[in-house]
Structure formats: C-alpha cells, structure tokens
C-alpha positions in Angstrom: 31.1 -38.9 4.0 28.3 -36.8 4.2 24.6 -37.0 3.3 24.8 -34.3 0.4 28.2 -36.6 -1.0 26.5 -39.9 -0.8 23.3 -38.4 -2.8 25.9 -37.0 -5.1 27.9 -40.3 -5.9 24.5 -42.4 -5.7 23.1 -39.9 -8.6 26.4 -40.0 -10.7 25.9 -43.9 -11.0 22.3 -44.3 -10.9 22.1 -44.4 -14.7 25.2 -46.8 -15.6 23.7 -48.9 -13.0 19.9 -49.0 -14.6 21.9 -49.9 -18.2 24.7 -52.7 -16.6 23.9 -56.3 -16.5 23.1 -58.6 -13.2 26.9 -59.0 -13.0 27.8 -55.6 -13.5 25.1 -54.4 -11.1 26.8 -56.3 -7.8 30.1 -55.4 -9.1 28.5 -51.8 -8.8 26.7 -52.3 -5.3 29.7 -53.3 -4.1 31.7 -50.8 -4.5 28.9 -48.6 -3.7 28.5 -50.2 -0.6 32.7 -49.3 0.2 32.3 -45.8 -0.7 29.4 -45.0 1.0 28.9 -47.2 3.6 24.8 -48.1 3.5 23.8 -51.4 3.0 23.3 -53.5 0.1 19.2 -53.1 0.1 19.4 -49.5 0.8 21.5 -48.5 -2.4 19.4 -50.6 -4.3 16.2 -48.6 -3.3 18.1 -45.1 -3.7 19.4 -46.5 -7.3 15.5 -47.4 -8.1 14.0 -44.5 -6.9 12.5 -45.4 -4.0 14.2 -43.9 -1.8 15.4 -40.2 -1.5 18.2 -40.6 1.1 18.1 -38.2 3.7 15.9 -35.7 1.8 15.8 -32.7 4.2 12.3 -32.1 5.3 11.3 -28.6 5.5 10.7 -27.5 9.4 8.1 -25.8 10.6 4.3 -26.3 10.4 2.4 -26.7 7.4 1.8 -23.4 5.4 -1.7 -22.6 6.1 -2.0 -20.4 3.1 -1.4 -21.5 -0.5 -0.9 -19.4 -3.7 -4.6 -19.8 -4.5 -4.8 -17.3 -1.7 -2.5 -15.1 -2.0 -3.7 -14.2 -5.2 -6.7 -12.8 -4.1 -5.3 -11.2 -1.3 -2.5 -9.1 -3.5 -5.2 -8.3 -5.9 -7.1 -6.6 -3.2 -4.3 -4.8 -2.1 -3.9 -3.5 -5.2 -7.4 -2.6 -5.9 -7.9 -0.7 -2.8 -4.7 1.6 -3.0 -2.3 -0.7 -1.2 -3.2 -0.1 2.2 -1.2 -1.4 5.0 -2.1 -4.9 6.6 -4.0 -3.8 9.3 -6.4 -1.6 7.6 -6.8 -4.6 4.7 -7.2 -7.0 7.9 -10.4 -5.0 8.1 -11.1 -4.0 4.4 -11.8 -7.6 3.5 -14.7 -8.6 5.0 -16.3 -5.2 3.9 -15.1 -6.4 -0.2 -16.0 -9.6 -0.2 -19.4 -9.3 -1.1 -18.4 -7.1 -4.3 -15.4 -9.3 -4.5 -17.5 -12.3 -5.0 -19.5 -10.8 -7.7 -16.6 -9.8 -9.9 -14.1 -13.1 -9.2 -14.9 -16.3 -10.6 -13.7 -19.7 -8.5 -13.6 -18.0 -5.5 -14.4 -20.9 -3.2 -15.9 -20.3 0.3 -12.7 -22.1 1.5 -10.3 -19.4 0.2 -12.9 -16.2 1.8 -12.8 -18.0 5.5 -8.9 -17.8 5.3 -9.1 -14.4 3.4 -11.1 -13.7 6.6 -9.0 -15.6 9.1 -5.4 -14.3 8.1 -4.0 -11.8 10.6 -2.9 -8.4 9.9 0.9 -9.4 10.2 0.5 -12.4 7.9 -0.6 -9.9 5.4 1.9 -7.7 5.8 4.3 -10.8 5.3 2.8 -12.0 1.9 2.7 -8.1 0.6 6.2 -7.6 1.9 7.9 -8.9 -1.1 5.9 -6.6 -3.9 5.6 -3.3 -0.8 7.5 -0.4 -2.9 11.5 -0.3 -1.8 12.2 3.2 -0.4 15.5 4.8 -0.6 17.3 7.4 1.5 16.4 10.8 1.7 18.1 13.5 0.0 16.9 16.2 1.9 19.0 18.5 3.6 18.0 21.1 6.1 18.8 25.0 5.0 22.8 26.2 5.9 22.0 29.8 7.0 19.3 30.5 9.9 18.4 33.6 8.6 14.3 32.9 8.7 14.6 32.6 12.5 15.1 36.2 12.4 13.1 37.5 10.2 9.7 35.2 11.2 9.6 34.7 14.9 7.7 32.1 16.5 4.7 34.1 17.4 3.5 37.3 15.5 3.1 39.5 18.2 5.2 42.7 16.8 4.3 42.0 12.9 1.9 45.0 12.0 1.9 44.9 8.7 -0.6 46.7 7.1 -2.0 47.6 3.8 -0.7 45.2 2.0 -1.7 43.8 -1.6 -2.6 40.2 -2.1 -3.2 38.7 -5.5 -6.0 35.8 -4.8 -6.8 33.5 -8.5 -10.2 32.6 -8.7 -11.6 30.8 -11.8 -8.8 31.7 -13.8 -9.0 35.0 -12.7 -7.3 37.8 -10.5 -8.4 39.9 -7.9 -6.2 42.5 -5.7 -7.5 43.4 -2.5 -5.8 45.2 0.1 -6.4 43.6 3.6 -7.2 46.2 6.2 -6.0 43.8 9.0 -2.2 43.5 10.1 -1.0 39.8 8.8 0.0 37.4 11.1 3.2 35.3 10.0 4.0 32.5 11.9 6.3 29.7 11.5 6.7 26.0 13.0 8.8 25.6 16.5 12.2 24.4 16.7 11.9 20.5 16.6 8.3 20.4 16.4 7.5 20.3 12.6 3.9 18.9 13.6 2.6 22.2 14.7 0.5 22.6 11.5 -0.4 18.6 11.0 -4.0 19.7 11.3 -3.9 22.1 8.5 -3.2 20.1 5.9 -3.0 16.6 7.1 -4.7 14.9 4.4 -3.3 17.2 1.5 -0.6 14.5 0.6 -2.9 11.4 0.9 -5.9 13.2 -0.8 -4.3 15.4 -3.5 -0.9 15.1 -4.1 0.1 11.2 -4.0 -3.7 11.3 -5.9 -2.6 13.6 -8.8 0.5 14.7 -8.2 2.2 18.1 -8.6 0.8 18.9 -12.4 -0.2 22.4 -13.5 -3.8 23.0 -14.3 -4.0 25.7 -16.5 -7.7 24.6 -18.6 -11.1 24.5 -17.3 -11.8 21.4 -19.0 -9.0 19.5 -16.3 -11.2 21.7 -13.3 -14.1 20.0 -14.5 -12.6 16.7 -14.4 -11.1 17.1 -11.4 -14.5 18.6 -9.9 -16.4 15.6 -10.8 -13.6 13.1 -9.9 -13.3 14.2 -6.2 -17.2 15.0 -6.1 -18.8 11.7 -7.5 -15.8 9.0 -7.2 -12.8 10.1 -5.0 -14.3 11.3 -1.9 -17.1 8.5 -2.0 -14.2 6.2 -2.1 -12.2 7.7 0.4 -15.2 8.4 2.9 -17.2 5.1 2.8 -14.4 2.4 2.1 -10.9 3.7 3.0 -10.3 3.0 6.7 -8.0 5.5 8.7 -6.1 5.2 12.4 -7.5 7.6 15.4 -4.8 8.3 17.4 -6.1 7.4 21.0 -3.3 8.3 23.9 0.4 8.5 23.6 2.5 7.4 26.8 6.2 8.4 27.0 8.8 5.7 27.9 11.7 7.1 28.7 13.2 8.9 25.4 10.7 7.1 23.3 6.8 7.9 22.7 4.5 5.1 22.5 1.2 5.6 20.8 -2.0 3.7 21.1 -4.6 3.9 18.3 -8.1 2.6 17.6 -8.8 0.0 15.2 -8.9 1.1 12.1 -12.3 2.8 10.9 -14.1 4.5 7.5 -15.1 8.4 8.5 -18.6 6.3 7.4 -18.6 4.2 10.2 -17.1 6.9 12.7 -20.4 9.3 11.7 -22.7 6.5 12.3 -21.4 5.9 15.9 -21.4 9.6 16.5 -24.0 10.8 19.3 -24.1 14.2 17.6 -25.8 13.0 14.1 -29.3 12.0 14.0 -30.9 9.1 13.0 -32.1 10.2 9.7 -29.2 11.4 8.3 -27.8 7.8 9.4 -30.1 6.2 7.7 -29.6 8.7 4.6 -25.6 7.5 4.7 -26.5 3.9 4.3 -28.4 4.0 1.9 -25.8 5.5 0.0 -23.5 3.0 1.2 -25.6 0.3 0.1 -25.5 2.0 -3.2 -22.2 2.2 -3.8 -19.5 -0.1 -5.0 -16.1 0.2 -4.2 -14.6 -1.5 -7.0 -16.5 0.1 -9.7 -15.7 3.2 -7.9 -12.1 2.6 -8.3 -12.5 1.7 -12.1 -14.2 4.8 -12.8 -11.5 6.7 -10.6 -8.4 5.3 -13.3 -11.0 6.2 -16.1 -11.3 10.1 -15.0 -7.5 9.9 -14.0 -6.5 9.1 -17.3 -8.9 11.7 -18.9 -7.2 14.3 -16.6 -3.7 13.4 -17.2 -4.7 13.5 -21.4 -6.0 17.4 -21.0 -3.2 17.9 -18.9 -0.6 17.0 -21.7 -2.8 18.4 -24.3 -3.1 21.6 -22.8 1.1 22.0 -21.7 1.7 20.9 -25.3 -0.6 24.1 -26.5 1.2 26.8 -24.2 4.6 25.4 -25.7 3.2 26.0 -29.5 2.2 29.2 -28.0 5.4 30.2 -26.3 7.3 29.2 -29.5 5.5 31.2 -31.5 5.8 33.9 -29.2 
C-alpha cells in the first residue's frame, strides 16, 4: 500500500473516528492498523492531526525571493518598457532612489535583494507574464525579378533628370535632381547591410507609435514635443542599450561578445572626445530628471496623440463621404 493510499484511507475515517465512542475507536484502530500496516500510536497521531504522514517536502533550497519582491520587480519592468533582464539587472539600482519616493513599504530588505537578484533570476520571474510570440507568416517573394532590374551595386544606373516629389510641412515641392540616382539593394543572405540606417527606427518610432497616418499639425506638434521634452530624455539618460564588442566564429555558428549594458548618457560621459563642461552640463540635467515622471507624462502625450489621430481620420471620412 502506498503512502498517497494510506493518507487516503486515514482521511476517509478521520471524521467517523473523532464522532465514535472509546469502544468504537479501537475497533477502528484496529482495523486501521490491518489495512495499513503503521502502528497503533502512529494512526492515532495522523487521526488527531498531528501528524501529516509522509507529507512530501519540497526539494531544493529555500526560495530566496518571496512575492513581496516580485512585486516590485514586475512593476519595474513594466514601468521602464519591459526591458530584458540584463538591462533591468542594471536599471534597478539607477530607479531606486525615484522608486523609493513613489512606493510606500518598501523596506530596505526587499531593495538589497532587488539589488542582489541576477539577471537570469529576473528573466525567470518575468518569464511567465514576457509576451507569447507566434510564428511568422512571412514569406519571401516567388519571382526574382528585382535581382534584375536593381543590381547589387549601381555602377551602370545613370539616371538622370528625374522628378522627385519631397512633403515638407504638409506641403510639396518638385525638384529635379541633376545627379544620376544611385539604387542599390541588400546582398543575397546579408539583410544587415543597411542595419546602420535605420537601426533604431523600430525601437524608437514604430513599436513607440506605431504605423498611424498623421495628416494634422496639431498630432506634429504633439509628436514634436513628445520626442523633444519626454521620449528622447527617456531613451538617452535611462534606457540602457548592448555595444556589440567582437564576434568569433565557431564553426557554422557566430558567437558574439557585448559590453555591459550602458545609457548613451553614461557612454558620452566616458567618452575622451567630450569635454568636461559639457559633462558637467549632462548631469545636471540628469540630476534633474525623473524617469518615472518622464514615463507618466510619455502615456499622457501618447494618449493626446492617438485622440487627434482618431479625430482627425474621423474628419477625412465625413469629408470623403460627402465628397
């Protein structure tokens, strides 16, 4: 008879035996004691309570985190645009001054082990609230006719005289470009040749706003102010990013080595090339800022920018109706 079956037949008695008599209750033991097999003093104990029988005790070591701190470490992660767990590994000290100030019961207990957890611990706790991808449904174009007609590197395209339609301020302008344009495309298997063009235009712009129309210049002005006085405040002084440092090739695979993670604040104050006064000039602005007011005031001027975008696509389809 097995552990789990004897818990099982003690539990199914426990409460006739509580309600029987003296007689009854040695009438009960002993069969108890047939069936099961422990002695007479140990089902007696179990039947009380006393005793759990064989609980199963949880291996491992003792959970160094509790709940109490996990809480603060997801609501971090949240407030500073779910970064990954080694960039929040070295985010957290930087908060918790600001932190402290807008958190009540935060014990000094809980910041040494917001302090002391590791970057793959965090990663563990966020695991279970990280957004679930799903497959890609991409699919690369059937015909190859763009290999033709753009070749890798413009050296026969002389095009010339051609008119280009350029919007500025809601305006447009046509100019004719007395220089031959040069049309290039990516390499076969190498669709990183332009990561330095626009390497930050998903991070910064699209994942920020998305892929909305802006037709009004009241949204321009929004948007102007928002990247000017909140955004890019946010993103330069408290938003960490990797430096890629050497990659070594392994075989078929590429391994790459980065830095630890670093604000483009603290990368201009360790560069040679900037002087001293505009150093101190960029920390006093960093003393001046603070991140999570920065990131209230970024949802605020979001929410005003997605209100004049809907306002404004609701006016051109009156407009088109009526057309």
């Amino acid at each position: 008879m097995s552990n789990e079956s004897k818990r099982e037949y003690l539990k199914t008695i426990k409460e006739e035996y509580r309600k029987s008599s003296r007689r009854e209750k040695t009438v009960i033991l002993m069969h108890a004691m047939l069936v099961t097999g422990l002695s007479r003093k140990r089902i007696i104990r179990v039947l009380n309570g006393k005793d759990l029988l064989y609980q199963p005790r949880k291996r491992g070591r003792t959970p160094r985190y509790g709940v109490d701190v996990i809480v603060h470490l997801k609501r971090l992660w949240f407030l500073m645009e779910q970064p990954c767990g080694k960039k929040l590994k070295v985010l957290i000290p930087r908060l918790l001054p600001s932190y402290r100030k807008r958190t009540k019961g935060l014990a000094p207990e809980l910041e040494a082990k917001l302090v002391a957890m590791s970057a793959a611990t965090i990663d563990r706790f966020l695991r279970e609230i990280r957004t679930q991808r799903g497959l890609s449904t991409t699919r690369p174009p059937t015909s190859s006719w763009y290999k033709t007609a753009i070749p890798v590197q413009a050296k026969d395209w002389n095009i010339i005289g051609i008119r280009v339609y350029e919007l500025r301020r809601g305006q447009f302008f046509t100019s004719t470009r007395p220089k031959p344009i040069e049309v290039l495309r990516s390499r076969p298997y190498r669709k990183n040749d332009n990561c330095y063009v626009e390497q930050k235009n998903l991070t910064h712009v699209r994942q920020f706003i998305g892929y909305d129309r802006i037709e009004s210049e009241a949204a321009t002005q929004i948007l102007d102010d928002l990247y000017k006085n909140y955004w890019c405040p946010f993103l330069n002084f408290f938003m960490p990013t990797f430096k890629l440092l050497r990659k070594e090739r392994i075989g078929s695979r590429i391994k790459k080595k980065h830095d630890i993670p670093k604000t483009p604040y603290e990368r201009l104050l360790e560069s040679p090339a900037i002087s001293e006064e505009r150093k101190a000039q960029l920390r006093q602005i960093y003393q001046s800022l603070d991140p999570f007011a920065l990131k209230l005031k970024i949802e605020e001027k979001l929410k005003a920018f997605y209100d004049t975008i809907r306002t404004d696509s609701k006016a051109t389809g009156i407009i088109n109706q009526a057309a």
